[in-house]
N, C-alpha and C positions, 0 to 999 in steps of 0.2 A: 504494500500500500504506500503512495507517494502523496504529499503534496497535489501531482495532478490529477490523484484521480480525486482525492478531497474535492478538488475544486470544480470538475466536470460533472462529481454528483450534487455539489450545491447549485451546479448551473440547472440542470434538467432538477432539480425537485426544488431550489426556494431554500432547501434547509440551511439550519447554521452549521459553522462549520463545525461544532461538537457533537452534534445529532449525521453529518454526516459520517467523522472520522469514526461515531461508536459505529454505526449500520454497516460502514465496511469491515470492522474489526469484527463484529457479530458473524458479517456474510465472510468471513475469513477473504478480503480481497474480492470479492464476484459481484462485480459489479452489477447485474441481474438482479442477485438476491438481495444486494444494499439497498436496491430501488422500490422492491419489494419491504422491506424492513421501515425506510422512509414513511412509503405511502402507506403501509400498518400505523406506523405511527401514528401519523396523521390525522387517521379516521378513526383512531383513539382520541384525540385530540377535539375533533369536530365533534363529536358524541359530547363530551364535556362542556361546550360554547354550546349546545343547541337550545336551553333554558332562557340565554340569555334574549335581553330586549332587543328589536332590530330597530329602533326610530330613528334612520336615517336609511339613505341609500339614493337611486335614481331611476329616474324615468328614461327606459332606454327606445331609440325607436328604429326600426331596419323593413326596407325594402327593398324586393328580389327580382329581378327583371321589369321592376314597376308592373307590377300581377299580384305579388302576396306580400302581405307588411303585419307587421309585431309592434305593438305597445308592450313591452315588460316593465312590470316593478319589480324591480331586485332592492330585496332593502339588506341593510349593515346598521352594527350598531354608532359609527361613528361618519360623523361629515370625511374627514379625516382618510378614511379608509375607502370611502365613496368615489373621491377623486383622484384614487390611484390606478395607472396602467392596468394593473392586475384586475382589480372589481369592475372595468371597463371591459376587459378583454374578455372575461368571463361573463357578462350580460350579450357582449355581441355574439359568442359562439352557442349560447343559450336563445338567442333571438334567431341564430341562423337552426340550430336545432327544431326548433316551434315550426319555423317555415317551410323544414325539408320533413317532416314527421306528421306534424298539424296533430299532438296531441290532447284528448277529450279535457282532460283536466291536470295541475300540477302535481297530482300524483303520478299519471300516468308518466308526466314529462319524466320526471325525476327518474320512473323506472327504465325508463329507453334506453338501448346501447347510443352510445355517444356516436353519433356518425362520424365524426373523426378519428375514430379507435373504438372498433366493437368489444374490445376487452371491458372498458369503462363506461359503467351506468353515469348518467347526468347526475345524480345521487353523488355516485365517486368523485368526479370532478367537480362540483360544489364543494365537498367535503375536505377534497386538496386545495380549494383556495383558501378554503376557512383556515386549514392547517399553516398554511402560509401567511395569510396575513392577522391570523390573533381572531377573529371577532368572527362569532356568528353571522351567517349570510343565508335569508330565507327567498325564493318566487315566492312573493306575495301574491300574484295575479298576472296575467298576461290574454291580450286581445290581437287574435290573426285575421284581417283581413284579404283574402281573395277576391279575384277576378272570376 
């Protein structure tokens, strides 16, 4: 285990660098299973924040060949957390999710394979932002309009 690969597993998961070096020391070096060990973590982690209050967050909004378009409220507990890359990038990919799927409700959303990686439910990838940026992150609600 080096240095680079510390740093190539903090690139691809968000974690610190002490949550990275134990998950490689755990995964003896396997990079594979460190990434596994991470996102265990993680969803340890979002379990724990899900109690918490979300009164903040945004209104996010995406249209797709100008045919079908999303209203999402994705809320966070802080302003703070609202107007970072990450809580952005995670509403748009949840907006293009809604548009390519058109699921009944946000439970369904949540259950869906991620169209970006069918390994990961939307469930999981919510729960890896949470893990990443501290603070619970609930859909509150979202409206898809087609053509």
């Amino acid at each position: 285990m080096t240095a680079e690969d510390i740093k190539n597993l903090r690139e691809k998961t968000g974690a610190g660098v002490m949550d990275a070096k134990r998950a490689l020391e755990e995964a003896e070096g396997n990079m594979e299973r460190a990434l596994e060990i991470i996102q265990e973590k993680g969803l340890i982690k979002a379990e724990k924040k899900a109690d918490r209050t979300t009164g903040d967050g945004i209104i996010f909004s995406y249209i797709h060949n100008e045919k079908v378009g999303v209203l999402l409220d994705l809320r966070c507990e802080t302003d703070f957390v609202a107007r970072t890359d990450d809580f952005k990038g995670l509403a748009h990919e949840i907006a293009m999710q809604i548009v390519a799927m058109d699921p009944e409700s946000v439970e369904d959303l949540m259950a869906q394979p991620y169209i970006k990686d069918q390994k990961l439910t939307i469930e999981e990838l919510v729960k890896g932002v949470i893990a990443k940026l501290g603070e619970n992150i609930q859909i509150e609600k979202y409206c898809r309009y087609a053509i």
